[in-house]
PDB file of N, CA, C and O in Angstrom:
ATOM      1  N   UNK A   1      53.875   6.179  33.652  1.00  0.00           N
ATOM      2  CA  UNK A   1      55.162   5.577  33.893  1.00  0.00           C
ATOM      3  C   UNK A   1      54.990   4.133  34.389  1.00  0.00           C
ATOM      4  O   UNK A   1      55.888   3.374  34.024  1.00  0.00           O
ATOM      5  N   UNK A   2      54.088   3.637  35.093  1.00  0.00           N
ATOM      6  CA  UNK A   2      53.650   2.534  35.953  1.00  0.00           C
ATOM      7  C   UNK A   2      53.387   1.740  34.811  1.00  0.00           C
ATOM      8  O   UNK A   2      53.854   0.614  34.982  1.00  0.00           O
ATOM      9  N   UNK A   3      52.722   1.895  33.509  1.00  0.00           N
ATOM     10  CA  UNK A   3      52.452   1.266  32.495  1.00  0.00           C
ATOM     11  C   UNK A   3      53.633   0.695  31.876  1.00  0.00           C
ATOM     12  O   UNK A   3      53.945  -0.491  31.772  1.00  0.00           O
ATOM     13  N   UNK A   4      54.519   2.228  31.301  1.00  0.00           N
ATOM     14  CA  UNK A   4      55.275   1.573  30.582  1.00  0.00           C
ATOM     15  C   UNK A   4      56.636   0.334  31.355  1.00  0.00           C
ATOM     16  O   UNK A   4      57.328  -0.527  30.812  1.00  0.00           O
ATOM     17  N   UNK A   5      56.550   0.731  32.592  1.00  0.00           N
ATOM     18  CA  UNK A   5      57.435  -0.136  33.452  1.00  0.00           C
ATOM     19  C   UNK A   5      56.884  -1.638  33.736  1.00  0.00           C
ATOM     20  O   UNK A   5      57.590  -2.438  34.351  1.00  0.00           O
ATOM     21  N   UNK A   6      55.680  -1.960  33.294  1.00  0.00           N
ATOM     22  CA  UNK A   6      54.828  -3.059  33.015  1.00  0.00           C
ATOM     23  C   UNK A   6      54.834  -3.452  31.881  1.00  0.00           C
ATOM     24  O   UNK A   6      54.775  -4.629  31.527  1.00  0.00           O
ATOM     25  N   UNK A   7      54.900  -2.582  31.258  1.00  0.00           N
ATOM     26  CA  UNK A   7      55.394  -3.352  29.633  1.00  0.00           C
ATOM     27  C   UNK A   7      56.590  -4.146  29.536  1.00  0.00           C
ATOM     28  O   UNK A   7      56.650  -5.293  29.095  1.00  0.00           O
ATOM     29  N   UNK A   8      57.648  -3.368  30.034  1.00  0.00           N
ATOM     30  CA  UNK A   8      58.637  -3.725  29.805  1.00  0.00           C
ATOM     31  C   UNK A   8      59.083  -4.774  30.647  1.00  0.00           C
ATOM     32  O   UNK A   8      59.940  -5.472  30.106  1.00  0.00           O
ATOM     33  N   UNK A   9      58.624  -5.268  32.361  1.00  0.00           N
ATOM     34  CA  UNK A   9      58.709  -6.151  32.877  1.00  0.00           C
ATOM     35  C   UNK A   9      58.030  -7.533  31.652  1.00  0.00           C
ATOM     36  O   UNK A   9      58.590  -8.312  30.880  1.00  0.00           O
ATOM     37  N   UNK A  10      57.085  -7.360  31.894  1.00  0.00           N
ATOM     38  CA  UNK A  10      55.777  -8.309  30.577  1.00  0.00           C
ATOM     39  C   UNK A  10      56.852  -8.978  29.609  1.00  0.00           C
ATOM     40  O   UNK A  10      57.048 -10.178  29.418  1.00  0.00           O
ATOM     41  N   UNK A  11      57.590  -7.710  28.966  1.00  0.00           N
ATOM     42  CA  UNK A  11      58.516  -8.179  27.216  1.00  0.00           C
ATOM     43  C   UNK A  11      59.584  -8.890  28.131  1.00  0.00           C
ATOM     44  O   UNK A  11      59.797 -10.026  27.709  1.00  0.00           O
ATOM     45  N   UNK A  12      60.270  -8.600  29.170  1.00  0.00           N
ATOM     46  CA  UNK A  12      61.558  -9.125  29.834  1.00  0.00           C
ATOM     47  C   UNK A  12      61.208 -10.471  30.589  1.00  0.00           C
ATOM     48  O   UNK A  12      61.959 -11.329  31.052  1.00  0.00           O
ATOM     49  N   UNK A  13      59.575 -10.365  30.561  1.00  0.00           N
ATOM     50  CA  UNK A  13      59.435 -12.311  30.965  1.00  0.00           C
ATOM     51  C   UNK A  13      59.229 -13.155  29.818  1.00  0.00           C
ATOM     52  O   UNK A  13      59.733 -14.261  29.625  1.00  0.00           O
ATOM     53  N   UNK A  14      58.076 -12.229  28.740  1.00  0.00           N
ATOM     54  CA  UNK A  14      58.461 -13.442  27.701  1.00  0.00           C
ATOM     55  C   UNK A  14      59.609 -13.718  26.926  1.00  0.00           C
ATOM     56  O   UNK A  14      59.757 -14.883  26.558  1.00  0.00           O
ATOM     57  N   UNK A  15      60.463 -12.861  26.603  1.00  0.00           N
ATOM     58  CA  UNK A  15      62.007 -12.889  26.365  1.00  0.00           C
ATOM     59  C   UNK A  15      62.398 -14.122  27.053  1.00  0.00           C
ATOM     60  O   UNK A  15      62.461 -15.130  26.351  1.00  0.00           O
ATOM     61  N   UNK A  16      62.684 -14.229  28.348  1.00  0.00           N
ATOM     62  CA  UNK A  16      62.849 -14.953  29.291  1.00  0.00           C
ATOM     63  C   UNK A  16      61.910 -16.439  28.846  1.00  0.00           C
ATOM     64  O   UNK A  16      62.355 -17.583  28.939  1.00  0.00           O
ATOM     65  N   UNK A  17      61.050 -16.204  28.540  1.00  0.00           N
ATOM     66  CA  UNK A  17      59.901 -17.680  28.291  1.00  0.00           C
ATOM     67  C   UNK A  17      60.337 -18.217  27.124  1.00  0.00           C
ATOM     68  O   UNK A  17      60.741 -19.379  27.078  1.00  0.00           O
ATOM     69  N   UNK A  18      60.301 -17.475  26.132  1.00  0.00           N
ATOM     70  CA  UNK A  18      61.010 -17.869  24.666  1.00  0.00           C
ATOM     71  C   UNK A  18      62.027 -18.308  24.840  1.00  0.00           C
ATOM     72  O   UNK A  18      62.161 -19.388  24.266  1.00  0.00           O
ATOM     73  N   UNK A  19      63.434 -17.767  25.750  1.00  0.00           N
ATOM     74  CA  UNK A  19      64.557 -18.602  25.482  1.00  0.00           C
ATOM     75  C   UNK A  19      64.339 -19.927  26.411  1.00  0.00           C
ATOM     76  O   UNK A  19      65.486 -20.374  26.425  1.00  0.00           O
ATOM     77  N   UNK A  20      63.691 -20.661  27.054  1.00  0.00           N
ATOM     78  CA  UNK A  20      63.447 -21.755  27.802  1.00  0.00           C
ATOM     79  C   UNK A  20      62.660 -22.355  26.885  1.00  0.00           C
ATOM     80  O   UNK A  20      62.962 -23.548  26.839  1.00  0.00           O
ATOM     81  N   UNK A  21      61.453 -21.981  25.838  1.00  0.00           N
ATOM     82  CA  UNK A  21      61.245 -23.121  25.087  1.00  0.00           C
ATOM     83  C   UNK A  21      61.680 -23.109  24.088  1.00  0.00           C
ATOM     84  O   UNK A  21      61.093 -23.804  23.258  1.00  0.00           O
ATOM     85  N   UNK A  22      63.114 -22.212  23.552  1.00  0.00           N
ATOM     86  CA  UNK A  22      63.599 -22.757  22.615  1.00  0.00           C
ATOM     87  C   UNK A  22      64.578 -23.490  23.107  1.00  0.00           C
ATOM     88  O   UNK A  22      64.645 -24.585  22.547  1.00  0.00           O
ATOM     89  N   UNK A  23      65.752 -23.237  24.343  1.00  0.00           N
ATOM     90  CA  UNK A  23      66.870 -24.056  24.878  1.00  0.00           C
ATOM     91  C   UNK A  23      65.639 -25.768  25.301  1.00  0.00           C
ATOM     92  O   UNK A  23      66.281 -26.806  25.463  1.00  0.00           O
ATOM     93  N   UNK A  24      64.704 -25.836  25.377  1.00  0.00           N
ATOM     94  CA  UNK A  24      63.909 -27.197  25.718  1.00  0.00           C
ATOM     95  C   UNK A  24      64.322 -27.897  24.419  1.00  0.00           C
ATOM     96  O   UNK A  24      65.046 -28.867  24.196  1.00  0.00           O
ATOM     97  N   UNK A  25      63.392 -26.814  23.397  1.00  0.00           N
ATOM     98  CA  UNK A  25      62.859 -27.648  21.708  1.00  0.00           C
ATOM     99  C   UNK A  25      64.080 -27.889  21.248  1.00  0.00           C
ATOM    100  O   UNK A  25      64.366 -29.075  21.083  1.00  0.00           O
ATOM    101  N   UNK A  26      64.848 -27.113  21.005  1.00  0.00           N
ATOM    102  CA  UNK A  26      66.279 -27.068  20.016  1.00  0.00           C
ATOM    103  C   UNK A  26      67.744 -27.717  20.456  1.00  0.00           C
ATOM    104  O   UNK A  26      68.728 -27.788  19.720  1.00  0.00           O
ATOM    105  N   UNK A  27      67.629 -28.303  22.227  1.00  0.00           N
ATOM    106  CA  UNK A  27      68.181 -28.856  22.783  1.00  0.00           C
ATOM    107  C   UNK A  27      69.811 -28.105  22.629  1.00  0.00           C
ATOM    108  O   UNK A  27      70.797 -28.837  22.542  1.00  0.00           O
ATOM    109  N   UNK A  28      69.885 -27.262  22.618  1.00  0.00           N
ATOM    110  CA  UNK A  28      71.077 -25.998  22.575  1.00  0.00           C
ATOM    111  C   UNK A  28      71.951 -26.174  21.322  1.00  0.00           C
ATOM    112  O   UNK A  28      73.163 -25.978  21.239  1.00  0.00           O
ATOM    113  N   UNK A  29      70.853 -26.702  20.080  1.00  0.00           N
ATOM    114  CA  UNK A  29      71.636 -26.652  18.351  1.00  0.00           C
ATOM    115  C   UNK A  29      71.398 -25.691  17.787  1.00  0.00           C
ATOM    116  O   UNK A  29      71.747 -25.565  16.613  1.00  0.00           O
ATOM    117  N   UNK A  30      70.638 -24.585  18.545  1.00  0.00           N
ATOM    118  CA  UNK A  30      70.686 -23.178  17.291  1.00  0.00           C
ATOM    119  C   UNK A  30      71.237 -21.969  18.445  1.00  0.00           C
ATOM    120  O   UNK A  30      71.620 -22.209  19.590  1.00  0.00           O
ATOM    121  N   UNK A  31      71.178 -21.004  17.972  1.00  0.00           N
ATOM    122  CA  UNK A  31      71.165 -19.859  18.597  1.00  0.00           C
ATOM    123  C   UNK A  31      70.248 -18.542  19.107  1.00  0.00           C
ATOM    124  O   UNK A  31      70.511 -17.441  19.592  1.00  0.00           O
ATOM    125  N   UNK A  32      69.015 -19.272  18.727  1.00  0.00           N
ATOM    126  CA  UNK A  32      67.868 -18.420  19.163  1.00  0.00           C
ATOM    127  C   UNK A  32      68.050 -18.136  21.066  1.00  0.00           C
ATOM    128  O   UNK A  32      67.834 -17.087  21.675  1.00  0.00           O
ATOM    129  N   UNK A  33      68.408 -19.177  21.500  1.00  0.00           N
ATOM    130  CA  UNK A  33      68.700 -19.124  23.213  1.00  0.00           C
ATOM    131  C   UNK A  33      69.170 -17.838  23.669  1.00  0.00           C
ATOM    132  O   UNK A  33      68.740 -17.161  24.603  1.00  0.00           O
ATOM    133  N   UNK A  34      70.305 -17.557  22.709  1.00  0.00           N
ATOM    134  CA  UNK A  34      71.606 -16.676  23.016  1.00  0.00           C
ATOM    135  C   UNK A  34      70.667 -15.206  22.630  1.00  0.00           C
ATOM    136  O   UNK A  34      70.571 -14.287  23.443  1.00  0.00           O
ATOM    137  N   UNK A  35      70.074 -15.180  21.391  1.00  0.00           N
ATOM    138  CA  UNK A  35      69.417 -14.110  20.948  1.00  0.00           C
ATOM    139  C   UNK A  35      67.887 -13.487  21.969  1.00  0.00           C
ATOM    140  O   UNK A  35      67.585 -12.323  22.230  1.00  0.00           O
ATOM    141  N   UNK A  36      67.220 -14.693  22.330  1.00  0.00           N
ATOM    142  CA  UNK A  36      66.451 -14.079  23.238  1.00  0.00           C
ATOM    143  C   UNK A  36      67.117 -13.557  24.685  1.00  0.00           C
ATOM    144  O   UNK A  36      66.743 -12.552  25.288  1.00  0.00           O
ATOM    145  N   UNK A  37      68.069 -14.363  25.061  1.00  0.00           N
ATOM    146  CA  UNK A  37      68.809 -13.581  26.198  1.00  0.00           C
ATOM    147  C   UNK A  37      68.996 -12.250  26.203  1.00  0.00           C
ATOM    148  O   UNK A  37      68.650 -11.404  27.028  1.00  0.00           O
ATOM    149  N   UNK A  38      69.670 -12.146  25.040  1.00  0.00           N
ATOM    150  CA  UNK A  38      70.306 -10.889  24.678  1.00  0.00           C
ATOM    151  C   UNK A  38      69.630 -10.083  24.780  1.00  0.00           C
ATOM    152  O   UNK A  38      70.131  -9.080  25.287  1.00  0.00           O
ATOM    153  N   UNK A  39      67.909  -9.978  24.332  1.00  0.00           N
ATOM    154  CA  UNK A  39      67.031  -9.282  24.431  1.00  0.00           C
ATOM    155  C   UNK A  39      66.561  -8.972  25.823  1.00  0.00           C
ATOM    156  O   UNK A  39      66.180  -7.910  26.315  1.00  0.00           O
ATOM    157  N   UNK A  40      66.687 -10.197  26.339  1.00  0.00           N
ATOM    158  CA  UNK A  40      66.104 -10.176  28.059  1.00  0.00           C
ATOM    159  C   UNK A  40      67.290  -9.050  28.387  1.00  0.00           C
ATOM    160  O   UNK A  40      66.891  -7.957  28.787  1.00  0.00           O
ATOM    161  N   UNK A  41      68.499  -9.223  28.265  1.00  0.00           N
ATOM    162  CA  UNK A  41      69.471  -8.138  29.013  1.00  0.00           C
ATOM    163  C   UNK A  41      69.317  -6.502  28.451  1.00  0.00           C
ATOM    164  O   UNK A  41      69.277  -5.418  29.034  1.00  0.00           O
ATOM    165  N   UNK A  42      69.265  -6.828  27.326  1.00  0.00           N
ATOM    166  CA  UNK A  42      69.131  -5.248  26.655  1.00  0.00           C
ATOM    167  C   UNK A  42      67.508  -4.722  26.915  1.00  0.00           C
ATOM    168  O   UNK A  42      67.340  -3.545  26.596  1.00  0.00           O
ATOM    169  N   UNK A  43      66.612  -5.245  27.309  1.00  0.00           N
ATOM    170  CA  UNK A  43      65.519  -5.203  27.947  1.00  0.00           C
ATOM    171  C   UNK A  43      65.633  -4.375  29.313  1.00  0.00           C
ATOM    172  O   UNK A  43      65.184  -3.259  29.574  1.00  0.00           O
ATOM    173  N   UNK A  44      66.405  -5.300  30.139  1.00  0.00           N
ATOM    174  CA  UNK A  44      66.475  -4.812  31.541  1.00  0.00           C
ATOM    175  C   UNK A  44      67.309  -3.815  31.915  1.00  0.00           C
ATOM    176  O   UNK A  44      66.876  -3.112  32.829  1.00  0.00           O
ATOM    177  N   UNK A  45      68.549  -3.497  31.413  1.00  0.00           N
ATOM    178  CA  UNK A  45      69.248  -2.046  31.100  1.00  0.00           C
ATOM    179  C   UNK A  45      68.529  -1.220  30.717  1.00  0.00           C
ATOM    180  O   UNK A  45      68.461  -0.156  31.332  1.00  0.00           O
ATOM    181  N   UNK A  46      67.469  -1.539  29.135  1.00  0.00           N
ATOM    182  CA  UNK A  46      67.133  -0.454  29.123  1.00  0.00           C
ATOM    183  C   UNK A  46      65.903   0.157  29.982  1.00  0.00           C
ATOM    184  O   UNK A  46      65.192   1.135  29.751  1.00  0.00           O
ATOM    185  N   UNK A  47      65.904  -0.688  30.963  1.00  0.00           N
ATOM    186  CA  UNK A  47      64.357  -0.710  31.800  1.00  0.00           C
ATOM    187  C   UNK A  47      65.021   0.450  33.216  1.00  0.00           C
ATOM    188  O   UNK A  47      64.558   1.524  33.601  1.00  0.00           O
ATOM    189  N   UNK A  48      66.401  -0.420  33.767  1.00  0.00           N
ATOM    190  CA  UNK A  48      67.239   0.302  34.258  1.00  0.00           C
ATOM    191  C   UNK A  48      67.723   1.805  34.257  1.00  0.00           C
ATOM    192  O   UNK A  48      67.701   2.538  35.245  1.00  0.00           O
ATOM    193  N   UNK A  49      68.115   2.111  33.133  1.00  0.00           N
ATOM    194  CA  UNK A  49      68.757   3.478  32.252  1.00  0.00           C
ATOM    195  C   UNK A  49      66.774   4.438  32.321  1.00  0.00           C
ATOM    196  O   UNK A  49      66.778   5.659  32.473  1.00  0.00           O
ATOM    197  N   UNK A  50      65.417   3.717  32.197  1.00  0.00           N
ATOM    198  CA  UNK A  50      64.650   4.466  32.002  1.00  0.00           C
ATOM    199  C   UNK A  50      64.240   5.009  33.617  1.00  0.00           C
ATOM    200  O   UNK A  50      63.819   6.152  33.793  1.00  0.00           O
ATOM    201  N   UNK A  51      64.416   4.067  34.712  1.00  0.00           N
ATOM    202  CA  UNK A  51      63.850   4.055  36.006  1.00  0.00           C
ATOM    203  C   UNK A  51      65.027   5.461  36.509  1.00  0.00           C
ATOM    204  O   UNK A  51      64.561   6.322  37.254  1.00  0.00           O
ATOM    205  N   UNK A  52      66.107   5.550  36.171  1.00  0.00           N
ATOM    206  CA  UNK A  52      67.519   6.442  36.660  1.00  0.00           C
ATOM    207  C   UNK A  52      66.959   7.577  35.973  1.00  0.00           C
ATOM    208  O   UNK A  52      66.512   8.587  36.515  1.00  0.00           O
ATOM    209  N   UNK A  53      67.017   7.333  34.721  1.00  0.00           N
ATOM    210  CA  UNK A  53      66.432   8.993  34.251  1.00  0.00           C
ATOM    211  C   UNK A  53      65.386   9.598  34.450  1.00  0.00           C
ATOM    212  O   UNK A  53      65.293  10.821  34.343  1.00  0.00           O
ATOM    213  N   UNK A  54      63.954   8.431  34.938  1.00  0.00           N
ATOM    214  CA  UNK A  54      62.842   9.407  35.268  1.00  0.00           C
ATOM    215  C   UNK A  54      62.868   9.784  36.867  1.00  0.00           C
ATOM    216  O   UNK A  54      62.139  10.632  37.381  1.00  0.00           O
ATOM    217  N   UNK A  55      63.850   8.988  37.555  1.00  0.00           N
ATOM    218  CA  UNK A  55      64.328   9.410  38.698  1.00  0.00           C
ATOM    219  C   UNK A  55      64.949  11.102  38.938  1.00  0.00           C
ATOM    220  O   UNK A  55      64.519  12.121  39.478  1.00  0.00           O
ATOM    221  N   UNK A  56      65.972  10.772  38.329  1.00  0.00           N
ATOM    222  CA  UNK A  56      66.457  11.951  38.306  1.00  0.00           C
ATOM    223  C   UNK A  56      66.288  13.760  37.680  1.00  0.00           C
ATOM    224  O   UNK A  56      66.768  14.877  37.874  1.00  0.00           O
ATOM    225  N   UNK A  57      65.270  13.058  36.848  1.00  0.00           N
ATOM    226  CA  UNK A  57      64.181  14.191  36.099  1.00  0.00           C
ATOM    227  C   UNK A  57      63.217  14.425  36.861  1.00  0.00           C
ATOM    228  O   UNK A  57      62.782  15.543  36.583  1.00  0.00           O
ATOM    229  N   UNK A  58      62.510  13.843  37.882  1.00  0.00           N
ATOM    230  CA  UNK A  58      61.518  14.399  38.637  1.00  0.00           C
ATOM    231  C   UNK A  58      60.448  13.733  38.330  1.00  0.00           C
ATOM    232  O   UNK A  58      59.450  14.167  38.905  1.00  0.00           O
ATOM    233  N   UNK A  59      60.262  12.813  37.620  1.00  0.00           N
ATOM    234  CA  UNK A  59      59.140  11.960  36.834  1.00  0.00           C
ATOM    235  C   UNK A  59      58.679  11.384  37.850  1.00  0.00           C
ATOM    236  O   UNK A  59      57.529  11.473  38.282  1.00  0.00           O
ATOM    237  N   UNK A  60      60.103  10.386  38.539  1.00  0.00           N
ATOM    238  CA  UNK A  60      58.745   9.654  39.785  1.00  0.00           C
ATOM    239  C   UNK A  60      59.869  10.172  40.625  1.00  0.00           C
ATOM    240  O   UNK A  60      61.097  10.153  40.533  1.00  0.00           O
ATOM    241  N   UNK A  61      58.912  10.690  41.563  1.00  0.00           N
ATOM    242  CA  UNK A  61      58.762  11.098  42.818  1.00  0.00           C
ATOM    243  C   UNK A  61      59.743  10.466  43.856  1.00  0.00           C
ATOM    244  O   UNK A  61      60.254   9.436  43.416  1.00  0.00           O
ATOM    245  N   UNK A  62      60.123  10.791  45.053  1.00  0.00           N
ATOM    246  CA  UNK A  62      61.209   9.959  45.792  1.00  0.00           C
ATOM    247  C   UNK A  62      60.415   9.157  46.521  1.00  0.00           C
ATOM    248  O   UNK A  62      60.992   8.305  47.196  1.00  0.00           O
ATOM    249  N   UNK A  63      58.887   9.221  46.574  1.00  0.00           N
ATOM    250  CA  UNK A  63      58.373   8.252  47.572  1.00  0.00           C
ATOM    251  C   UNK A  63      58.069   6.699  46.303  1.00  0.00           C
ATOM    252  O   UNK A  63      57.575   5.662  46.748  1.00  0.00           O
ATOM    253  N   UNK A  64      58.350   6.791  45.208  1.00  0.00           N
ATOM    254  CA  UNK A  64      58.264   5.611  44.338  1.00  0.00           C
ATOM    255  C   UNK A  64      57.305   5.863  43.201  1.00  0.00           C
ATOM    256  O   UNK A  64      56.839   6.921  42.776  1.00  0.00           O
ATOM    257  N   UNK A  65      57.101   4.392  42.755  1.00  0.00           N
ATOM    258  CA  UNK A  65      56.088   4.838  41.857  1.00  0.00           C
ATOM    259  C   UNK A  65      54.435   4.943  42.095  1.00  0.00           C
ATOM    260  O   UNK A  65      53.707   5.358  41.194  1.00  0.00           O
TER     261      UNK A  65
END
């Protein structure tokens, strides 16, 4: 679980890195900005929605991960 919650931090920073050097390069004329965001958010919900359900399934433990 510790892994995949590292993955998904990892994808939700470069998400995050990509839309800063494209809002730099593209100076806010395309829409790649908007699209990596989007990913950063649907990233972190679904990072959210995974931490609640392995919570509540018994996966991790109440003392954390």
């Amino acid at each position: 679980m510790r892994v995949l919650v590292l993955l998904f931090l990892a994808v939700i920073l470069a998400s995050l890195g990509s839309a800063l050097y494209t809002m730099i390069r593209d100076k806010g004329h395309s829409q790649r900005t908007v699209k990596a965001l989007t990913v950063r958010i649907a990233l972190s919900i679904a990072l959210f929605v995974l931490l609640m359900a392995g919570y509540a399934t018994g996966i991790i433990p109440r003392r954390g991960l």
